[in-house]
C-alpha positions as a Python dict, from the first residue, in 0.01 Angstrom:
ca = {
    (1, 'X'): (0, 0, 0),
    (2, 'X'): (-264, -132, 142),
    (3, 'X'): (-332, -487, -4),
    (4, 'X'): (-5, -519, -258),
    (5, 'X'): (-18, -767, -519),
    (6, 'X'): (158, -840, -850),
    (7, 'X'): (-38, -909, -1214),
    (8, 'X'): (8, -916, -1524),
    (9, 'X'): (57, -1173, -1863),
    (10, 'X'): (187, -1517, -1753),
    (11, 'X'): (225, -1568, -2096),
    (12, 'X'): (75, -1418, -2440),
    (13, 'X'): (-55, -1672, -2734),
    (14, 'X'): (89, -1690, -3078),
    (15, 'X'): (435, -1552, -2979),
    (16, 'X'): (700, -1737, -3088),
    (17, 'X'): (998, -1805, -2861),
    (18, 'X'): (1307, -2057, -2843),
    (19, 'X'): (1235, -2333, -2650),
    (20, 'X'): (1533, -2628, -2561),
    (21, 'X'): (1670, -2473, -2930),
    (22, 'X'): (1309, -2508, -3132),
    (23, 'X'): (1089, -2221, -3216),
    (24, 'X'): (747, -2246, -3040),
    (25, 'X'): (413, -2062, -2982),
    (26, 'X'): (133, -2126, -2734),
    (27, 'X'): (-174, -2180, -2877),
    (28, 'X'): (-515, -1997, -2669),
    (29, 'X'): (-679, -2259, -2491),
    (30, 'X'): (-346, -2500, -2483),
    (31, 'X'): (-426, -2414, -2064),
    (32, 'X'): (-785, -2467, -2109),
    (33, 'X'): (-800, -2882, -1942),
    (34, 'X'): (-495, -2750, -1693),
    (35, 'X'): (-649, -2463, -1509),
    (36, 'X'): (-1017, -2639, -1532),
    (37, 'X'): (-882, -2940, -1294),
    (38, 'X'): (-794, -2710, -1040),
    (39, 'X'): (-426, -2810, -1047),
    (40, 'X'): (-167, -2667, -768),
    (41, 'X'): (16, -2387, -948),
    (42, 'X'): (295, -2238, -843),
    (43, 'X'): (509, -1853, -790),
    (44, 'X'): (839, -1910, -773),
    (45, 'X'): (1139, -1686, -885),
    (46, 'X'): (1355, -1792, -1132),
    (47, 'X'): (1217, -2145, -1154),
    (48, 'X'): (1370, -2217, -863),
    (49, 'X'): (1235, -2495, -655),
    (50, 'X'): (1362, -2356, -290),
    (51, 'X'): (1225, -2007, -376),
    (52, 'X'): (840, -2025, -387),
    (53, 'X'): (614, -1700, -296),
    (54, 'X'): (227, -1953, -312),
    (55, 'X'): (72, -2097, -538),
    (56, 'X'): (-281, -2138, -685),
    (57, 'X'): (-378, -2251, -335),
    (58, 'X'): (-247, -1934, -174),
    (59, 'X'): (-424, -1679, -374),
    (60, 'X'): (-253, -1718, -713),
    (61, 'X'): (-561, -1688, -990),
    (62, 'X'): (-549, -1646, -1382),
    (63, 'X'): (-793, -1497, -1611),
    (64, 'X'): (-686, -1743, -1987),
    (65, 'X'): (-801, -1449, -2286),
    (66, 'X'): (-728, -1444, -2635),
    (67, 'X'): (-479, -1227, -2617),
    (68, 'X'): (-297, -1447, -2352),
    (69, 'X'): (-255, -1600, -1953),
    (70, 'X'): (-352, -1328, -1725),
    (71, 'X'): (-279, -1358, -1357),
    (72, 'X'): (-292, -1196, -1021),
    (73, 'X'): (-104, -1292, -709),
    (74, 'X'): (-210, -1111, -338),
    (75, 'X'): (181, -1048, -194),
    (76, 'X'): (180, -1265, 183),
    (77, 'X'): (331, -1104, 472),
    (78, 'X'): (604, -1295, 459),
    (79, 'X'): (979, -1296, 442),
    (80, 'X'): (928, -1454, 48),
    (81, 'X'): (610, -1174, 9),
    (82, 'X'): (854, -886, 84),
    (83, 'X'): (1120, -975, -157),
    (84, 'X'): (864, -1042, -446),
    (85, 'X'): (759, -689, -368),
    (86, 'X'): (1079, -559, -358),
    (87, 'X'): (1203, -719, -670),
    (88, 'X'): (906, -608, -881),
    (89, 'X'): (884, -223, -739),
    (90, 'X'): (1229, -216, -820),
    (91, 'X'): (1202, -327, -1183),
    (92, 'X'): (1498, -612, -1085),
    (93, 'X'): (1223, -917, -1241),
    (94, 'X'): (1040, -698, -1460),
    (95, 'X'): (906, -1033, -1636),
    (96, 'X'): (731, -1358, -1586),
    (97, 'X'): (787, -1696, -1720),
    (98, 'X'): (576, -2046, -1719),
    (99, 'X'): (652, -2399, -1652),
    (100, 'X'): (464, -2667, -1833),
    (101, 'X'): (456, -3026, -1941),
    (102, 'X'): (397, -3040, -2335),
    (103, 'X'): (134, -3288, -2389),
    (104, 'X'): (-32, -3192, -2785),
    (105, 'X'): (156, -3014, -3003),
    (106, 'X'): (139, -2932, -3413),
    (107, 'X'): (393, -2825, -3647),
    (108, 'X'): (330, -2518, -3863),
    (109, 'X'): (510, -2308, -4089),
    (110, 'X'): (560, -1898, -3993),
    (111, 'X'): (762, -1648, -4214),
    (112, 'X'): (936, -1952, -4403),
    (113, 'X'): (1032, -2140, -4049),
    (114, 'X'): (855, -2465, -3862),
    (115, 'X'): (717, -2345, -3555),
    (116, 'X'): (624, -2608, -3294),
    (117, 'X'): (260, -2526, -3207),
    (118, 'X'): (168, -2639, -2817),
    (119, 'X'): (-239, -2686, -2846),
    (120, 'X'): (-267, -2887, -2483),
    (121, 'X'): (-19, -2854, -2181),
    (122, 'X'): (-29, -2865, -1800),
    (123, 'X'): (67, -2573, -1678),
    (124, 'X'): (282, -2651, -1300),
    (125, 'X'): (478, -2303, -1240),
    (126, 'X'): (529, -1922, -1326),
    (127, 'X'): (806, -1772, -1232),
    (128, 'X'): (902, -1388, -1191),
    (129, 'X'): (1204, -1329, -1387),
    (130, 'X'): (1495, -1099, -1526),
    (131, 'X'): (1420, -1209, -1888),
    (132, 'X'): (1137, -1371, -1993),
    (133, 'X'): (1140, -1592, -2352),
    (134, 'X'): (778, -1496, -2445),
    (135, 'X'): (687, -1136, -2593),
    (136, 'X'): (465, -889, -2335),
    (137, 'X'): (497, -1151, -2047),
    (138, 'X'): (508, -908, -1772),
    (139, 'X'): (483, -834, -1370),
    (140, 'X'): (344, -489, -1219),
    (141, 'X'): (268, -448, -871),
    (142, 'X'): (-75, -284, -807),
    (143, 'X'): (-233, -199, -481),
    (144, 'X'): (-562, -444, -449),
    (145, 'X'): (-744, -162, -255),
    (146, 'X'): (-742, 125, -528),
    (147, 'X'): (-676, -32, -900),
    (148, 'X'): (-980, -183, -1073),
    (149, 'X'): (-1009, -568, -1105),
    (150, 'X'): (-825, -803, -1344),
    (151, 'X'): (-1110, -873, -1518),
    (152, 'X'): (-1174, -486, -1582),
    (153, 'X'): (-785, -404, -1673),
    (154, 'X'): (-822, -674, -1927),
    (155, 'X'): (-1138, -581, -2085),
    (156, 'X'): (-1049, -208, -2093),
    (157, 'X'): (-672, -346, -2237),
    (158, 'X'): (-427, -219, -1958),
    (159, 'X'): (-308, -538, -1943),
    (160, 'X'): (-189, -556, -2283),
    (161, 'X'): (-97, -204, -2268),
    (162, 'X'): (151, -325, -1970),
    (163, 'X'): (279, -589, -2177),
    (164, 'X'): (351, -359, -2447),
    (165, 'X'): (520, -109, -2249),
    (166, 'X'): (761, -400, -2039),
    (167, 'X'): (863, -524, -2432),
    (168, 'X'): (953, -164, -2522),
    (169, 'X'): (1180, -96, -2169),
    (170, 'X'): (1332, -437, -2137),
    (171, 'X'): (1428, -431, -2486),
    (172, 'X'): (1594, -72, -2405),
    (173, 'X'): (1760, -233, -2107),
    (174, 'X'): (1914, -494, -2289),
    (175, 'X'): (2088, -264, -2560),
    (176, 'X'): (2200, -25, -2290),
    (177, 'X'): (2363, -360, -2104),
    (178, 'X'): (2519, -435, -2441),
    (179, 'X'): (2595, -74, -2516),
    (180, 'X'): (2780, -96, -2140),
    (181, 'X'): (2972, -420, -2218),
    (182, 'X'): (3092, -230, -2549),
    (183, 'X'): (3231, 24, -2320),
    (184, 'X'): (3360, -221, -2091),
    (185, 'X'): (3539, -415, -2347),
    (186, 'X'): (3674, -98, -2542),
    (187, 'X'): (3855, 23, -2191),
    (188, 'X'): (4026, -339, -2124),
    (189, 'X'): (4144, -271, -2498),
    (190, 'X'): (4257, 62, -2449),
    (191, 'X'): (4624, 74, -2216),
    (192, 'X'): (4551, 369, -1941),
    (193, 'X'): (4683, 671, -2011),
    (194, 'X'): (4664, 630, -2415),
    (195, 'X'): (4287, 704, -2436),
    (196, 'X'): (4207, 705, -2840),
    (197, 'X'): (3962, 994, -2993),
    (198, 'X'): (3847, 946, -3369),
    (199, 'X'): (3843, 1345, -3536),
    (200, 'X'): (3637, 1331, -3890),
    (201, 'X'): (3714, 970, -3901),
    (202, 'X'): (4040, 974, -3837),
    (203, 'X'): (4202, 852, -3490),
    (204, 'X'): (4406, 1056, -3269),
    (205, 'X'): (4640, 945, -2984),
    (206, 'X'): (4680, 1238, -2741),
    (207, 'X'): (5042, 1257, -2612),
}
């Protein structure tokens, strides 16, 4: 690649997540009086303080849609650059998640549940992650020299398309891992030797 980078939804609005054990949604615009001051923003990995790729005054810039937080991140030449790059080609932090102080919120009622409603927060991190809380938060890498610009990908809805696509193979992941611990669990209960087979229903030690 010639100039690598990483983009995708920091965050979509009007998906509702758990937050500290209360359902929430972002509201569009809650970013709005954050991103206009200019604010330092950073890229870290896993919210972790010691592990931070730049920030908004390293090349990190977001596009705030309807549909959601879009951002784009130029990947540094440096030892933190390379693992981001690594980590996201490999599909090991397929998603992103943000950071921010709560400053308005609203309380409204979805499907028969209170939802806290943010409408105003400062937004201070994103973070590339395994598992992100909010639905079609995502991170692709793209090579700055041949894909079209954020703007474009948004107004011609690859972004979203993205999005889409990480909720449908994350969500696969996690029922394979669960599928796996299944597995895992059923040979721990299962003595060597005295493997169990179920014929029409009905099971069958083998001798």
């Amino acid at each position: 690649m010639k100039r690598p980078a990483v983009r995708g939804y920091a965050t979509t609005y009007g998906s509702v997540f758990t937050h500290k054990g209360v359902l929430t949604a972002l509201l569009q615009g809650c970013f709005s009086a954050s991103l206009a001051r200019r604010d330092e923003v950073k890229f870290q990995l896993e919210h972790e303080d010691h592990s931070v790729f730049g920030s908004t005054h390293s090349g990190l810039a977001f596009i705030d849609g309807p549909e959601g937080l879009a951002f784009e991140f130029p990947i540094p030449k440096t030892q933190h650059g390379a693992i981001l790059l690594s980590m996201v080609a490999s599909g090991d932090r397929p998603d992103i998640s943000v950071s921010a102080d709560i400053l308005e919120s609203t309380t409204r009622e979805f499907q028969g549940h209170e939802v806290r409603v943010v409408t105003k927060a400062t937004l201070r991190e994103i973070s590339a992650c395994r598992d992100g809380a909010i639905s079609e938060s995502h991170v692709r890498l793209v090579d700055l020299a041949e894909v079209p610009s954020l703007k474009e990908e948004l107004a011609s809805g690859m972004v979203s398309f993205m999005g889409r696509h990480n909720e449908r193979m994350t969500k696969g992941k996690a029922r394979a891992a669960r599928f796996a611990s299944l597995l895992d669990q059923a040979e721990v209960a299962t003595p060597r030797g005295r493997l169990v087979y179920n014929v029409d229903g009905h099971p069958v030690a083998p001798d």
